[in-house]
C-alpha positions in Angstrom: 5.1 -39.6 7.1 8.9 -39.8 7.3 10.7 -37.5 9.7 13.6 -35.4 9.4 15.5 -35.0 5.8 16.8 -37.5 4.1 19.6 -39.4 4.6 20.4 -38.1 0.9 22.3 -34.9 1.3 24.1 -31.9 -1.0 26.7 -31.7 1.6 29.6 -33.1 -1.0 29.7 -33.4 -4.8 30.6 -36.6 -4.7 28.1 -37.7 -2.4 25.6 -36.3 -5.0 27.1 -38.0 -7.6 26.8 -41.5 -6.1 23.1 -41.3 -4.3 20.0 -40.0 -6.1 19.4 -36.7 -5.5 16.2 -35.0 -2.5 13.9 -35.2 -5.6 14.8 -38.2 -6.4 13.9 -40.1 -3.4 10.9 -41.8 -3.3 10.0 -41.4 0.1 10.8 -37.7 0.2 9.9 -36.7 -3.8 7.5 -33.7 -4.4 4.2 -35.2 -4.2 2.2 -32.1 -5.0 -0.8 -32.1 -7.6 0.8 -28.9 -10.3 -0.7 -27.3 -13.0 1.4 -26.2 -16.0 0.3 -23.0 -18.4 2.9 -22.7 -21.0 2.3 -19.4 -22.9 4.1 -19.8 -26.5 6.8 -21.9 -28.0 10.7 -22.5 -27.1 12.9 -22.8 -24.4 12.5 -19.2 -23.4 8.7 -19.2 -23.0 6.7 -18.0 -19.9 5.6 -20.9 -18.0 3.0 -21.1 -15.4 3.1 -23.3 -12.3 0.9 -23.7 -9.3 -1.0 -25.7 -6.6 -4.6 -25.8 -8.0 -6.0 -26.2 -4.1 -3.7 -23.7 -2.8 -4.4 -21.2 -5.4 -8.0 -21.3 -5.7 -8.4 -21.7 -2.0 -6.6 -18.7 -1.5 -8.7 -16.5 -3.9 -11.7 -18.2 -2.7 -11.0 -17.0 1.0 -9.5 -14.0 0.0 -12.8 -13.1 -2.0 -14.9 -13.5 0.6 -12.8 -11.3 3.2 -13.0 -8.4 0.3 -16.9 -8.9 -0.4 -17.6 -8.8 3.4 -15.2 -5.8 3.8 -17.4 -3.7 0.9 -20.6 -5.2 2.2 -20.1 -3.4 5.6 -16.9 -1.9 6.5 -17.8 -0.8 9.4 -18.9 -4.2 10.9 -15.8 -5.6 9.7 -13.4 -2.7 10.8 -15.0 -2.9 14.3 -14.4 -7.1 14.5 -11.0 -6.4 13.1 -10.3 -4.0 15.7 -11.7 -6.2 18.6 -9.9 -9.1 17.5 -6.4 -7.5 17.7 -7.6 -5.8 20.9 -8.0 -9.6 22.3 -5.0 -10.9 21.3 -3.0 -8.1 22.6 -4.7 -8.7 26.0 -4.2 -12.4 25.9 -0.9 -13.0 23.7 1.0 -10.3 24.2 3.2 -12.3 26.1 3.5 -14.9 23.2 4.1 -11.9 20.0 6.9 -10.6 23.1 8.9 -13.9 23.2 8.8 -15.8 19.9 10.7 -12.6 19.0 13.3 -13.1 22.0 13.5 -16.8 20.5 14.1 -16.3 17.3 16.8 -13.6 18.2 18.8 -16.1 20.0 18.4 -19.0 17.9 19.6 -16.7 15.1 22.5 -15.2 16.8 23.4 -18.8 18.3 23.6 -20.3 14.5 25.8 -17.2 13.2 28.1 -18.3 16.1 28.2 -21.9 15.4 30.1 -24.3 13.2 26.7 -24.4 10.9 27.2 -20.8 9.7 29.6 -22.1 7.5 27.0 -24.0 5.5 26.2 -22.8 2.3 22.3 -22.3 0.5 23.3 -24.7 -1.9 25.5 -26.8 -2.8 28.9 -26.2 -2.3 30.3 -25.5 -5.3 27.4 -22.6 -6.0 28.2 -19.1 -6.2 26.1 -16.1 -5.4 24.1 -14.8 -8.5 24.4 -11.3 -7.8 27.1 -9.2 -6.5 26.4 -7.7 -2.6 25.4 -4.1 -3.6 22.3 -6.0 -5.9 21.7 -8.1 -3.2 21.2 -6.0 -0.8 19.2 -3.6 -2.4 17.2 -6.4 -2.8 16.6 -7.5 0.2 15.8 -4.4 1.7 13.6 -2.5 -0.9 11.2 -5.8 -0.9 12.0 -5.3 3.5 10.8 -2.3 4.6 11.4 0.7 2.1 7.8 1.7 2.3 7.8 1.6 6.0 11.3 3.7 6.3 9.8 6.5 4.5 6.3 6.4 6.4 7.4 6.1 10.1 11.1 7.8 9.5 9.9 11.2 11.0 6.6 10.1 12.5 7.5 7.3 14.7 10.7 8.8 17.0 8.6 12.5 17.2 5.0 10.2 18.7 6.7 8.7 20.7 8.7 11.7 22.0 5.8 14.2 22.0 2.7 11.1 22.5 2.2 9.1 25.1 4.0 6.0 26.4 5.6 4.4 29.7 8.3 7.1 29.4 6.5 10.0 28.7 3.9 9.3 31.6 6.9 9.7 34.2 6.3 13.4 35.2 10.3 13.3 36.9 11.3 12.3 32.9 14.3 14.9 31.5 13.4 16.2 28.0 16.4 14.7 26.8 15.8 11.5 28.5 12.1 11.5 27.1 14.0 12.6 23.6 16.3 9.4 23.3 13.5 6.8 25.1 11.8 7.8 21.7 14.5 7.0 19.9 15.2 3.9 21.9 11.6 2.5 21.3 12.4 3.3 17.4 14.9 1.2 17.3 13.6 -1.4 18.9 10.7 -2.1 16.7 13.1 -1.5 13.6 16.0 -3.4 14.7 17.0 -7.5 15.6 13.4 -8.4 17.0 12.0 -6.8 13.5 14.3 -8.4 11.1 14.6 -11.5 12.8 11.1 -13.1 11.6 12.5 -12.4 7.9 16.2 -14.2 8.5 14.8 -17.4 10.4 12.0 -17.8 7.6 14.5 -17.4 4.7 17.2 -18.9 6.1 14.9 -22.3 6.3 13.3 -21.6 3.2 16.9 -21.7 1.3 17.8 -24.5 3.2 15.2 -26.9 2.4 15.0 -26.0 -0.9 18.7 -25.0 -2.5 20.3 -28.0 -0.3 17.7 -30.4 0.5 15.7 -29.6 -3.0 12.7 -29.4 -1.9 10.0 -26.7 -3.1 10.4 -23.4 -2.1 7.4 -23.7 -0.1 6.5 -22.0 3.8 5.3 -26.3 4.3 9.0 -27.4 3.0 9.8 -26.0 6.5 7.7 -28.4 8.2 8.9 -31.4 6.7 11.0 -32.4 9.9 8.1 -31.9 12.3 5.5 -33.6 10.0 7.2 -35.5 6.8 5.7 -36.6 4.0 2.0 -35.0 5.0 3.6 -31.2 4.0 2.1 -33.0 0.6 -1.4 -33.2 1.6 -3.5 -30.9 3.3 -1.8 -30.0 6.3 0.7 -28.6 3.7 -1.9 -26.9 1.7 -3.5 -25.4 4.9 -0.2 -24.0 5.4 0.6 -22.4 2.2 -2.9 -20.8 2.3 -2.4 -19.6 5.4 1.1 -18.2 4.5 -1.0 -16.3 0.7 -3.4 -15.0 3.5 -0.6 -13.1 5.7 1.4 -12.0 2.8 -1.8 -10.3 1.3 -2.8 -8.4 5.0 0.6 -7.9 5.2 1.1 -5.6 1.5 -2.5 -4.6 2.4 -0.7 -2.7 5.6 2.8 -1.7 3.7 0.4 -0.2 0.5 -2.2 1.4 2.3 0.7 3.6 4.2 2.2 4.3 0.9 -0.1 5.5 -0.8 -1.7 7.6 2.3 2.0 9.3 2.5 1.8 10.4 -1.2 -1.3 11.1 -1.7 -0.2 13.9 1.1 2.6 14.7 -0.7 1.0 15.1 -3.7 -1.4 17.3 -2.0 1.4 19.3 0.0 3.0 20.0 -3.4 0.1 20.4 -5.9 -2.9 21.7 -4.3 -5.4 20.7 -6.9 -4.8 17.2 -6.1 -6.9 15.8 -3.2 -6.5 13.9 0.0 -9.2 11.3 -0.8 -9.7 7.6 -1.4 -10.3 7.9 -5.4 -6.9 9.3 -5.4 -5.1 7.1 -3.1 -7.1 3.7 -5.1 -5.4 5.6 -8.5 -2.4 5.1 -6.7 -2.3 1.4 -5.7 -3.2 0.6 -9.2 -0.3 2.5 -10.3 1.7 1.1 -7.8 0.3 -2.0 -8.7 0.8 -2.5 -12.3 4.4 -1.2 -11.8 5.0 -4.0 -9.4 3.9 -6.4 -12.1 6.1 -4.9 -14.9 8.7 -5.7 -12.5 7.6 -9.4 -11.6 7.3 -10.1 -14.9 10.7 -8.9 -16.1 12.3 -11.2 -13.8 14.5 -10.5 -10.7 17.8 -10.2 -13.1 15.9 -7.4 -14.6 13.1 -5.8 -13.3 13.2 -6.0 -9.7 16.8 -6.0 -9.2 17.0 -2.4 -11.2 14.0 -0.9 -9.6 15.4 -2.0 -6.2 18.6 0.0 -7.1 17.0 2.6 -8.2 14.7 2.7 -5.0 17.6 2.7 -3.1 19.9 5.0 -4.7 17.0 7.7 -4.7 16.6 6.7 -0.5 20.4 7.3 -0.1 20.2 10.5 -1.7 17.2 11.8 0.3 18.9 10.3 3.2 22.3 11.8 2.9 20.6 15.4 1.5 18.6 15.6 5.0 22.2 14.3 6.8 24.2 17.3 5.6 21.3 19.7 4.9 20.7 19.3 8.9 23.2 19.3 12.3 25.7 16.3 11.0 27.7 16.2 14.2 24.4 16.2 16.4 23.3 13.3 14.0 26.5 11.3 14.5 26.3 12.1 18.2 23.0 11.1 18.6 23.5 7.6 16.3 26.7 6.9 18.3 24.8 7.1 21.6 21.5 5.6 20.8 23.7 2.5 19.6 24.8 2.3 23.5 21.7 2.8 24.9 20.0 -0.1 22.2 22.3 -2.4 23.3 22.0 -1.5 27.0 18.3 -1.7 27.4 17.6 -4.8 24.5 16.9 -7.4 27.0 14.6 -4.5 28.9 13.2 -3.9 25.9 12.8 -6.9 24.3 10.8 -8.4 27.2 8.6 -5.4 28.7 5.3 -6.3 27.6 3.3 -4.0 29.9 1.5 -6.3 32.0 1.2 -3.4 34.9 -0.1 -1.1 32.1 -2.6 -3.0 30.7 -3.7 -4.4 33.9 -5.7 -2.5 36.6 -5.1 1.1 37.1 -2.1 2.6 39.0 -2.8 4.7 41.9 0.8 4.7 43.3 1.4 8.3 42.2 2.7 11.2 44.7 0.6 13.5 43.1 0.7 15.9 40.0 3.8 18.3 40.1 2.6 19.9 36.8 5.3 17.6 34.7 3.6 15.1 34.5 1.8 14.6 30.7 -2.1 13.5 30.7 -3.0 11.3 28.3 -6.6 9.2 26.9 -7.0 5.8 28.4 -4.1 6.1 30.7 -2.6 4.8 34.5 -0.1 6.7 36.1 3.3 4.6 34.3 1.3 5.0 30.4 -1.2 4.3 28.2 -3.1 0.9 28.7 -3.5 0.6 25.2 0.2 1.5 23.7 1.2 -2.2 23.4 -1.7 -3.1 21.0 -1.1 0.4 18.8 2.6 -0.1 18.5 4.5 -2.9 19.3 1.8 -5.6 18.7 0.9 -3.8 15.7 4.7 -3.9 14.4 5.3 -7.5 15.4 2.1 -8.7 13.5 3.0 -7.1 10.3 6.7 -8.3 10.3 5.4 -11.8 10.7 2.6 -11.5 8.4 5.1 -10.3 5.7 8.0 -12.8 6.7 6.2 -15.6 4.4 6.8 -13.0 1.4 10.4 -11.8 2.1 11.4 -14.6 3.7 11.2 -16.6 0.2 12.4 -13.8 -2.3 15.3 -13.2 -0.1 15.8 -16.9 0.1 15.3 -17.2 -3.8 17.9 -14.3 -4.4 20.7 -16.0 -1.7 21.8 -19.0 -3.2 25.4 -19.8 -2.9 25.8 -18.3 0.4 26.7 -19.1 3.4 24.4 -19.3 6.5 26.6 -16.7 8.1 26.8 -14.6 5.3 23.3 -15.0 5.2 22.6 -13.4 8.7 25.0 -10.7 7.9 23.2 -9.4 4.4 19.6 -10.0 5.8 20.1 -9.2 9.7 23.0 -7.6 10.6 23.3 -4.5 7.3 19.5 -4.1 7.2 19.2 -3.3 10.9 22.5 -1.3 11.2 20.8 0.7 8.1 17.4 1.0 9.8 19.0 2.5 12.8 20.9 5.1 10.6 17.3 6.2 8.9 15.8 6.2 12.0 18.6 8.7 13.8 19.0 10.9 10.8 15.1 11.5 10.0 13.8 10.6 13.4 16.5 12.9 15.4 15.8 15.9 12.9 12.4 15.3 13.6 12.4 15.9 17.1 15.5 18.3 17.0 12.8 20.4 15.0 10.0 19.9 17.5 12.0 20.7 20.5 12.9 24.1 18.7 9.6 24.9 17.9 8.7 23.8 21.7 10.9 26.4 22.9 13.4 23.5 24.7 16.9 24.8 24.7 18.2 23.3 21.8 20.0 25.4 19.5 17.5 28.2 20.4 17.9 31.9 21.3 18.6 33.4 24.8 16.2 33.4 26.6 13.9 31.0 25.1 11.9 28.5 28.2 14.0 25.4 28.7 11.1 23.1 29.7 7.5 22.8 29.4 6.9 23.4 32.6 8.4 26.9 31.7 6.6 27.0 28.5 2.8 26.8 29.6 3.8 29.6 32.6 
């Protein structure tokens, strides 16, 4: 097929009024089989459009992964679990530097003289104002995991085991803000990164090439015209299969965390699966009172709302808490994010999760003794954490990545970066610094660790288990 866009661009209103239009062109046109469901009369009646072979290919696969899953769960919990075992062993190093990749790429664009290009052409406007926007963008992001791994992530990783942890010379307060460090780093750039580069394309090809808002759009300069045939499809269905393990992941942690709290509050009310499956459906129809109101409407207002309730929780814990400790500590771990990124961003425990370490001097008593373990961490953190995190960014970047492109037209690239990178991550990190840093403010009180606790009280945990 033909490579590359067209010749035919939306650079210039007057070049779109003298050539025919992306759509137009006959080489490039959509060539895609659709199916159209009109329900009712009028201009303002629902209409439904899809890809018969994507659609029904996708509900044909994603049948049989559900009947196999109810047929034996077990089986397919233990292949599941095998499989991402193997791919951490062997691609580790792959999940590691796309991530690095796309960071640059991103950050080398926002730089560049094509950050000034608009999503559209350039006479469009953004359709709604910043504050809607970004609400937006970040509810359909991550709210669900903010609220799940706010507390829980920063405190494992401070009181669990990791590369850190297993250093038996390790400060408390160094072991304190490596926790918070490794927060960051699975909430920060390499996170939201997979979401920018897959919008950003996605609003590219479509609002200023005009071509489908499609994942296989994005593959129309590596393999032309054959996006319309079924390497395209393939695509697409591949692209329905990650979003749906990827809301399987972001729901079942949602409803798990209220089900609790439910439980915490009301006692009556169980911590069990009928309860947490009444929940996804509740969840569930919800969503689609919100999908089917629009974005104008539905999902723009429960966004806010979302939001506005996460600011208030948010700020209540901020100035319920130590403020000046929290703006200490989000101060500080900034520096040290931006110190260690490129440490960070490329350790992919290859010592760890090779053979075992026998290099150590001995046990002084410091040292912390963890499951499946050499003497610099856990062999199998990588697979549990930051494998875990990278495959469910990706796996949801198909789904964000086009509703953030579908709610940016009319901005610029740059613009772009700054709503859907640059605020979301600066935002994460606050979340993570005022629940995480509470969190383990708490536990080192309750440890005994001399932070804001009474004369007297052991300073270490060498001290505490004398």
């Amino acid at each position: 097929g033909q490579r590359g866009f067209p010749e035919t661009r939306l650079d210039h209103e007057h070049q779109t009024a003298q050539r025919p239009s992306y759509r137009q062109n006959k080489k490039t046109q959509d060539k895609d089989t659709w199916i159209k469901v009109k329900f009712g009369e009028g201009r303002y009646a629902p209409e439904l459009r899809f890809n018969p072979i994507v659609s029904f290919g996708s509900i044909i696969l994603v049948a049989a992964f559900v009947v196999w899953c109810i047929i034996d769960p077990i089986g397919a919990g233990g292949n599941f679990t095998a499989a991402k075992t193997w791919i951490t062993d062997k691609f580790t190093w792959l999940y590691i530097g796309s991530q690095d990749v796309w960071a640059v790429v991103v950050i080398l664009i926002y730089f560049s003289k094509y950050g000034k290009i608009k999503l559209g052409k350039d006479s469009d406007e953004p359709e709604y104002n910043n504050v809607s926007w970004f609400t937006m963008l970040f509810a359909c992001g991550v709210g669900v995991g903010l609220f799940f791994y706010g507390v829980a992530e920063p405190v494992y990783h401070y009181t669990g085991g990791n590369r850190y942890s297993a250093d038996r010379y390790s400060p408390d307060n160094t072991l304190a803000q490596q926790a918070i460090n490794l927060t960051f780093y699975h909430w920060g750039i390499h996170g939201w990164v997979v979401y920018v580069i897959v919008g950003m394309l996605l609003g590219f090809v479509s609002f200023r090439k005009g071509m489908p808002m499609t994942m296989k759009s994005c593959f129309y300069p590596l393999i032309g015209d054959k996006i319309y045939s079924w390497p395209g499809d393939m695509i697409d269905i591949l692209s329905v299969i990650t979003t749906l393990f990827g809301v399987c992941t972001s729901l079942g942690l949602g409803v798990i965390q209220v089900n609790a709290g439910m439980n915490y509050i009301w006692e009556s009310i169980e911590k069990k699966t009928e309860n947490e499956v009444i929940l996804i459906w509740c969840i569930t129809a919800l969503a689609t009172v919100s999908v089917v109101t629009g974005l104008g409407n539905g999902i723009r207002r429960i966004s806010e709302i979302c939001f506005a309730v996460g600011m208030f929780v948010m700020l209540a814990v901020f100035f319920l808490g130590d403020p000046w400790f929290l703006l200490n500590l989000f101060t500080q771990s900034l520096g040290y994010y931006f110190q260690w990124i490129v440490q960070l961003g490329t350790h992919s425990d290859a010592f760890e999760m090779g053979e075992p370490s026998y290099g150590g001097a001995g046990d002084s008593g410091r040292r912390r003794e963890f499951e499946d373990t050499t003497s610099d961490g856990p062999a199998n953190w990588m697979d549990g954490w930051t494998i875990f995190y990278w495959g469910w960014w990706i796996s949801w970047s198909p789904f964000v990545g086009t509703f953030i492109a579908k709610i940016s037209k009319g901005r610029t690239i740059r613009q772009f970066i700054n709503g859907a990178l640059t605020a979301p991550v600066l935002y994460s990190f606050l979340w993570m610094v005022i629940f995480g840093g509470t969190g383990i403010q708490m536990e080192r009180q309750s440890a005994g660790v001399a932070f804001a606790a009474p004369a007297g009280t052991p300073t270490s945990w060498t001290e505490l288990s004398m």
